[in-house]
C-alpha positions in Angstrom: 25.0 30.3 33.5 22.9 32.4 31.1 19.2 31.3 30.3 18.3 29.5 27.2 17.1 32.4 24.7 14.9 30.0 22.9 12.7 26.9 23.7 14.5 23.6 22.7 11.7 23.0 20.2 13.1 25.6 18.7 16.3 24.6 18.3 15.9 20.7 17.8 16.9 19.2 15.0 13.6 16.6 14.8 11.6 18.5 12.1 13.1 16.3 9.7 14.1 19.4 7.1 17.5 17.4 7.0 15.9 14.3 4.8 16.6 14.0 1.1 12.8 14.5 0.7 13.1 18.1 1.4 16.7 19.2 0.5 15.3 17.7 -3.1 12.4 20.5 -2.7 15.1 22.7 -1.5 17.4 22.2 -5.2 13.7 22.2 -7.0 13.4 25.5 -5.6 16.8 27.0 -6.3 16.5 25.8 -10.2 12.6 25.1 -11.2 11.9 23.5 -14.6 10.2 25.7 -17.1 10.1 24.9 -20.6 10.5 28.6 -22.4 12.9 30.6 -19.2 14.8 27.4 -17.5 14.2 24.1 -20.0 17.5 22.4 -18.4 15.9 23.0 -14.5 15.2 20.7 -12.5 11.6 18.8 -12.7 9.4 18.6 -9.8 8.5 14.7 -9.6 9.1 15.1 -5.5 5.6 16.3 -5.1 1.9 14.5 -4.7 -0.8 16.9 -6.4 -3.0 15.6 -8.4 -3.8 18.6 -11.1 -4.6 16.7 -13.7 -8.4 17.5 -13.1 -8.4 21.6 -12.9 -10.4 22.0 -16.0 -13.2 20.4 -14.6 -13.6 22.1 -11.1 -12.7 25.0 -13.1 -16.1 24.5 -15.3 -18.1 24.0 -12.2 -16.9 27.1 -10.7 -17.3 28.7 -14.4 -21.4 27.5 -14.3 -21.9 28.4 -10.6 -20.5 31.4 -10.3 -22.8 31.9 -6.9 -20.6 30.2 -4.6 -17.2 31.6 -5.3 -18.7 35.1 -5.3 -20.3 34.2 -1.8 -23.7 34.7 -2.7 -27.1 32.6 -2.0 -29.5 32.8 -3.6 -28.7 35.7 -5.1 -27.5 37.7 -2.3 -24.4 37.8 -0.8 -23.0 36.2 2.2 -20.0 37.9 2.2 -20.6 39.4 5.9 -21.8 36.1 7.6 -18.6 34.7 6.3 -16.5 37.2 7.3 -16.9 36.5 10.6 -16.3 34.7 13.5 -16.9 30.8 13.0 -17.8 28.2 15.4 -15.1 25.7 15.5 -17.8 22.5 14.9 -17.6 24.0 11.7 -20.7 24.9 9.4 -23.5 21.5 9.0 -23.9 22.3 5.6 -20.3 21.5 4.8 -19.7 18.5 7.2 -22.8 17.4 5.7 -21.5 17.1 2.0 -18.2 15.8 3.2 -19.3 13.0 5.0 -21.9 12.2 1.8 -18.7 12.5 -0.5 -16.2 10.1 1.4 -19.7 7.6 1.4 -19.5 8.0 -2.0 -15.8 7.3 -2.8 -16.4 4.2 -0.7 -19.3 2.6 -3.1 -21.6 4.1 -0.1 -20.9 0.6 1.4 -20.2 3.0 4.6 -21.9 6.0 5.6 -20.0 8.8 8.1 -22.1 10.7 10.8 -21.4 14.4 10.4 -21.4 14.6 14.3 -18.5 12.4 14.3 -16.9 14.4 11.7 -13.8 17.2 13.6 -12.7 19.6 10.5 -9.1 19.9 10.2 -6.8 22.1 8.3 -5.4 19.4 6.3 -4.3 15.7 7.2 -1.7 17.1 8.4 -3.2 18.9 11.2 -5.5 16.1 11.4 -2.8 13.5 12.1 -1.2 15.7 14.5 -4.3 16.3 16.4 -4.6 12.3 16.8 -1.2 12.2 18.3 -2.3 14.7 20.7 -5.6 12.9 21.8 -4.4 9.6 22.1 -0.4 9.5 23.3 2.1 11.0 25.3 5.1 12.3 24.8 7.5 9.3 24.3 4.9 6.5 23.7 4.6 5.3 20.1 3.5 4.5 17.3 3.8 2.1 14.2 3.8 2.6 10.3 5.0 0.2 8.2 7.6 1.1 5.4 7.8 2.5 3.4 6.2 6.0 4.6 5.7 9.1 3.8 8.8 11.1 4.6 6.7 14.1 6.3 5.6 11.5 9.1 8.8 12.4 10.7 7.4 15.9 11.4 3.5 16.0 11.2 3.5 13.3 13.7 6.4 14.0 16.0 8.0 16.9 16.1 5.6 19.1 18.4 4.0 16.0 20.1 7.0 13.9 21.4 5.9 10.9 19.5 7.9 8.4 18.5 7.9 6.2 15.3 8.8 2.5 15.1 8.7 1.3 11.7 7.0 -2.0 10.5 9.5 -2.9 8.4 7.9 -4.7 5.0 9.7 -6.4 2.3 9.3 -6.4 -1.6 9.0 -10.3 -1.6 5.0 -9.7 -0.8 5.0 -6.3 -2.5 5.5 -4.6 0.9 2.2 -6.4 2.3 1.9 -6.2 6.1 2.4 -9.4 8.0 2.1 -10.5 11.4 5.9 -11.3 12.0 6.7 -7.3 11.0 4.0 -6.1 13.1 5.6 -8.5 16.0 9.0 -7.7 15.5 8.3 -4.1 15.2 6.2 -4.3 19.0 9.3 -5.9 20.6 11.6 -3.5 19.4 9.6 -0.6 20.7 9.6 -2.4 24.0 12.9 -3.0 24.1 13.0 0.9 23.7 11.5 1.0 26.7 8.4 3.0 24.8 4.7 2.2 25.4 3.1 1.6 22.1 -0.2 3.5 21.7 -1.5 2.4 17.8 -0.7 1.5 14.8 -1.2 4.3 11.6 -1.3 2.9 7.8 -2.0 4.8 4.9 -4.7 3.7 2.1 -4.2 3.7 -0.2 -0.6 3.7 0.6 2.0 6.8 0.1 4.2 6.1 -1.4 3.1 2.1 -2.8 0.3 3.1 -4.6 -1.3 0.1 -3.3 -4.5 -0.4 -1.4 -4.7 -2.8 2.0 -6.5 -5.8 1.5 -8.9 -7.5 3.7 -6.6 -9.7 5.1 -3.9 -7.2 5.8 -6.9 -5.8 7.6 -8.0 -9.0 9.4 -4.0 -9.2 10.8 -4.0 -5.4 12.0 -7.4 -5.6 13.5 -6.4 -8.7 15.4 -2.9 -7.1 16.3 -4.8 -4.2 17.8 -7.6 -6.0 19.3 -4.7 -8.3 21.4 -2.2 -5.5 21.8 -5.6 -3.1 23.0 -4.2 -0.2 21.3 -5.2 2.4 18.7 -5.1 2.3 14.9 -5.2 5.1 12.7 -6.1 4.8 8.8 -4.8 8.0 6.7 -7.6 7.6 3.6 -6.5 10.7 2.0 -6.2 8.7 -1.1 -9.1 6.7 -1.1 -10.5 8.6 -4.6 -7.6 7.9 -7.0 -8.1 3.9 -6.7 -8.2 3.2 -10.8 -7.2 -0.4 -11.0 -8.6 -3.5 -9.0 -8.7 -4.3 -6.3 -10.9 -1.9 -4.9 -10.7 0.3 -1.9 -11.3 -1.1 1.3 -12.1 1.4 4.0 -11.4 0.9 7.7 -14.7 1.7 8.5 -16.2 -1.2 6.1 -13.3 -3.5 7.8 -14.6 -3.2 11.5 -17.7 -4.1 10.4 -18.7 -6.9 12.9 -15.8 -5.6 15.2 -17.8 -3.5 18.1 -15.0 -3.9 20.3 -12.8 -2.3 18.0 -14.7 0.6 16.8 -13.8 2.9 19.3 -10.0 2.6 18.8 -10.5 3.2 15.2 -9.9 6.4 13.6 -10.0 7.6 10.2 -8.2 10.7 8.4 -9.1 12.1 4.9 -8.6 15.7 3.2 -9.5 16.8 -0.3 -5.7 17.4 -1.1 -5.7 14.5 -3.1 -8.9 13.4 -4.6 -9.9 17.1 -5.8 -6.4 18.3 -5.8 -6.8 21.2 -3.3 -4.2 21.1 -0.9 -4.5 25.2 -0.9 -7.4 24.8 0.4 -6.5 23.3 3.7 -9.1 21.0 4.1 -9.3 17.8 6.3 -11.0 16.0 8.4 -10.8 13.5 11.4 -13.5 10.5 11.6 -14.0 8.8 14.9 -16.5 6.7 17.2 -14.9 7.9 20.1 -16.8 10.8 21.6 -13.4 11.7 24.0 -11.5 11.7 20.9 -14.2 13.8 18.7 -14.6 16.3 21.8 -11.0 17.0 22.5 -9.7 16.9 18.3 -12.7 19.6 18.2 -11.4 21.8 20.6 -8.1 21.5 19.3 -9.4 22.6 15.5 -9.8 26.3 17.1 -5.8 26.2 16.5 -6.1 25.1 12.9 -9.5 26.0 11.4 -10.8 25.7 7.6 -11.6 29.1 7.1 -15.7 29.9 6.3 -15.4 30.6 2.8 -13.4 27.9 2.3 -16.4 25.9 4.4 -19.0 27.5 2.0 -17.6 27.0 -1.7 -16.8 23.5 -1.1 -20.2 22.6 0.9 -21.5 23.6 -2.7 -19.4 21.8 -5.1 -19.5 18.6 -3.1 -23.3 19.1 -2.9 -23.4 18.7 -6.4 -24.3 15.1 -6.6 -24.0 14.5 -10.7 -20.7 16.6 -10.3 -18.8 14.5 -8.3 -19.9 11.1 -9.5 -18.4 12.5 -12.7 -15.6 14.1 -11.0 -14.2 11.1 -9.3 -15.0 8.5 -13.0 -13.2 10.8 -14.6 -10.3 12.2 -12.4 -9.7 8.3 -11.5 -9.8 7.8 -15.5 -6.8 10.3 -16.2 -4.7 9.4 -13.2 -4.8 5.2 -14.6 -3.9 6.6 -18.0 -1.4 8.9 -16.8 0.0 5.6 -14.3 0.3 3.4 -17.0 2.1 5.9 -19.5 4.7 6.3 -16.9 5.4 2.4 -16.5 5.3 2.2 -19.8 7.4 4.8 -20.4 10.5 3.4 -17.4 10.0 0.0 -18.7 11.1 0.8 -22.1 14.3 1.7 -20.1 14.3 -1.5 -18.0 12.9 0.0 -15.1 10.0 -1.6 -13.2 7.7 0.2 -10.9 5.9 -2.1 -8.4 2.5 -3.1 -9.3 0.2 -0.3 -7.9 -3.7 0.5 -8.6 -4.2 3.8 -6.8 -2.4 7.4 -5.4 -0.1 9.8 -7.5 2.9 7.9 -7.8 4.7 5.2 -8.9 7.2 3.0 -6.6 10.1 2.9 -8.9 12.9 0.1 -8.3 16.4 1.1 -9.5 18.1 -1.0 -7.5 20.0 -2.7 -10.1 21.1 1.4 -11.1 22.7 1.8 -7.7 26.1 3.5 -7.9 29.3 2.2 -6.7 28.0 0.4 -4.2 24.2 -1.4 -3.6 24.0 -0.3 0.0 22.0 3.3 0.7 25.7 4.8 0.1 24.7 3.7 -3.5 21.3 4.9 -3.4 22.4 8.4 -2.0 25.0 9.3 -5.1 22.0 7.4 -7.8 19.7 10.5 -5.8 22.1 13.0 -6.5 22.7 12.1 -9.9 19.1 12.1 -10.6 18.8 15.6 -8.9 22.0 17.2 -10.4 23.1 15.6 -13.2 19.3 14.6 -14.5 17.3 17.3 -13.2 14.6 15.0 -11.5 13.2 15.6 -8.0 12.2 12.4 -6.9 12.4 10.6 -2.8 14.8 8.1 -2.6 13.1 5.0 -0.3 15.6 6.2 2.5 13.3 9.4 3.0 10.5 7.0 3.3 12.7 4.9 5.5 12.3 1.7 3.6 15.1 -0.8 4.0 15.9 -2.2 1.1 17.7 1.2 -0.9 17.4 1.7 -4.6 13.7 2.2 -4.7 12.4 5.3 -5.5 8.9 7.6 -5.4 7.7 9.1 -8.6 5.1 11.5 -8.9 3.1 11.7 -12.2 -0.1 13.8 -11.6 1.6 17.1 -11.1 3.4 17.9 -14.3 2.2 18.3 -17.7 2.7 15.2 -20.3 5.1 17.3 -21.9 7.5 17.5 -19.0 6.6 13.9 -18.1 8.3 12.7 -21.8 11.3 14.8 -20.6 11.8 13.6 -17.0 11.3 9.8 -18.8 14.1 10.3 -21.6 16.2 12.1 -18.9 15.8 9.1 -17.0 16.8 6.9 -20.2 19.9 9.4 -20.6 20.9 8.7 -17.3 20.7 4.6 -17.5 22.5 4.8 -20.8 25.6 6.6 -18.7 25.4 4.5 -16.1 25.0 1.2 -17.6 25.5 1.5 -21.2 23.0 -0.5 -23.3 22.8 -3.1 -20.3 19.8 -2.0 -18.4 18.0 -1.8 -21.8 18.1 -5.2 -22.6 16.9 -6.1 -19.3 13.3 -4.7 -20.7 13.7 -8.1 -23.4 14.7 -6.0 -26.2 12.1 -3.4 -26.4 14.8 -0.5 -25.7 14.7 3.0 -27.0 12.3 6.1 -25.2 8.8 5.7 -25.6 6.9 8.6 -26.8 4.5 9.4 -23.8 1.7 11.7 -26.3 -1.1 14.2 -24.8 -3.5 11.4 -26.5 -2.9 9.5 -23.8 -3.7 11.3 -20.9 -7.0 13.8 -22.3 -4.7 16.7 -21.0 
């Protein structure tokens, strides 16, 4: 019998490439929206960036013109950069990081830069928190829905496996006790050990931030079940409605016994809109944890200019107190144009108050049947016949189908209007003048103007 040519990872099929979430990026690719060379492509609503805040970074950059030309003072830096970095990363950044995410949080917490481990991303954060705290085959539980690119960030090269927490639209997808229960016994009766619980929050795909006693259940789950938890903050900046943001680390407060299981994971990807920029970072009170996720960052470093420029735009104090009012301005105006917009249609979006997305239930669309069957031809026709990108709930592995994620904070308003009256185009073809009048009367496209937004 011949040898294997190439590893099994290699040839696996649990990346998670199959799910509609990418195969939608993969039709998005093939036929891109532009408005002049390709104004019948297909729009890109599939995609959390928030770019609705370029111009202002852009005038930072504009009037320092030190950093980004790697100079200090004056002189350049361009050598020191250029080489070899220690993989702590540089103070000065870790620093201003740590300052920034006190900052988003009301500075009702602060984070010790020695307990800060820089990560390329959340992604290679997450990842890294698999590797420190399970095995291959243990565990882990999310509650739905999730973000679709769980299935690989957080599985695929570290054996882990995901139970869902399965949450229903009757609470608005809150966590309870009985899913947290009922998703424990199932792992169990998988025979898997279960090593933590992860949540985002805000969440991706709700929109939604956890409240305190969504907090006070978890904690207690974890504290009983002595396991880990792992909150994925990466969206902590965009909150723009009430309630505010609650972080884990202002939720343990009182916990001791807890505060070594807890870990936190945040990026700029979101809140700045740099995903390019591969910058993230792990946050933990467990010095095992911080010593082994900062060996690991040797495999996935931010680079030292990337270190440098952003040490200096974050050090700007008045800048990012402006940066995150403003940013957090736009993203509520563009939210609300969008709901505005889908309810003139009579679609709802569940109530949400922070990310770059809206939640969008279509369930009463769902095509020739109201099972996932439905859902799956209501995607296509979206992605085919509508030209819309967007992740069906079955990506995010939620189980009641005909919901859908919508992002809003990549495209211009422009393309926005279109993607809303292709949407109206396609409820008038599937349902006639019927799932108008469930919006009591108001009907028609609403006009979603640049006014709106500032951009």
């Amino acid at each position: 019998m011949k040898g294997r040519i190439l590893s099994r990872k290699a040839t696996c099929s649990s990346h998670g490439q199959d799910s509609s979430y990418f195969l939608g990026w993969e039709e998005y690719e093939k036929n891109p929206y532009d408005p002049i060379t390709n104004p019948s492509g297909i729009i890109q609503m599939g995609l959390a960036e928030n770019q609705l805040s370029f111009d202002l970074i852009e005038a930072w950059l504009a009037n320092n013109p030190g950093p980004a030309g790697f100079k200090r003072d004056g002189e350049s830096v361009f050598r020191e950069l250029a080489l070899f970095q220690d993989y702590r990363g540089y103070p000065a950044f870790k620093n201003a990081l740590g300052e920034f995410m006190s900052e988003i949080r009301g500075n009702k917490v602060k984070f010790d830069p020695n307990k800060l481990v820089l990560t390329a991303g959340a992604t290679s954060a997450n990842e890294t928190l698999m590797f420190c705290l399970a095995e291959p085959g243990d565990a882990f539980l999310i509650p739905t829905p999730y973000y679709p690119g769980f299935d690989r960030d957080l599985k695929w090269r570290t054996g882990v496996e995901i139970v869902p927490i399965n949450c229903s639209s009757s609470n608005g997808f809150r966590i309870t006790e009985q899913a947290l229960n009922d998703a424990y016994v199932r792992a169990r009766k998988c025979d898997l050990t279960v090593k933590g619980v992860l949540i985002t929050n805000p969440s991706n795909p709700l929109g939604t931030t956890t409240t305190q006693p969504e907090f006070d259940v978890l904690l207690d789950f974890v504290a009983e079940k002595d396991i880990h938890i792992i909150s994925d903050e990466i969206y902590s900046g965009t909150v723009f409605d009430p309630p505010g943001f609650i972080s884990i680390e202002e939720a343990i407060s009182g916990r001791p016994d807890l505060s070594k299981r807890v870990h936190t994971v945040y990026s700029l990807s979101k809140d700045l809109g740099l995903p390019g920029f591969r910058a993230g970072a792990i946050y933990s009170n467990n010095d095992t944890v911080v010593s082994t996720a900062t060996k690991m960052s040797s495999f996935g470093l931010v680079s030292a200019q990337t270190q440098y420029l952003l040490s200096a735009i974050l050090g700007d104090k008045s800048f990012t107190r402006a940066y995150i009012a403003e940013n957090q301005k736009r993203l509520k105006e563009r939210h609300d144009g969008l709901v505005l917009g889908l309810k003139k249609w009579g679609i709802e979006c569940l109530k949400s108050n922070a990310g770059l997305f809206c939640w969008v239930d279509m369930r009463h669309m769902l095509v020739g049947s109201e099972g996932f069957e439905g859902e799956r031809k209501l995607w296509e026709k979206l992605l085919y016949e509508s030209g819309l990108n967007v992740s069906p709930c079955s990506s995010c592995h939620c189980v009641e189908p005909g919901w859908f994620r919508v992002c809003f904070a990549n495209v211009s308003v422009k393309t926005l209007d279109l993607a809303v009256r292709r949407i109206g185009s396609l409820v008038e073809s599937i349902g006639g003048g019927r799932n108008r009048r469930r919006a009591m009367g108001m009907g028609g496209s609403v006009k979603l103007t640049p006014g709106m937004w500032n951009k």
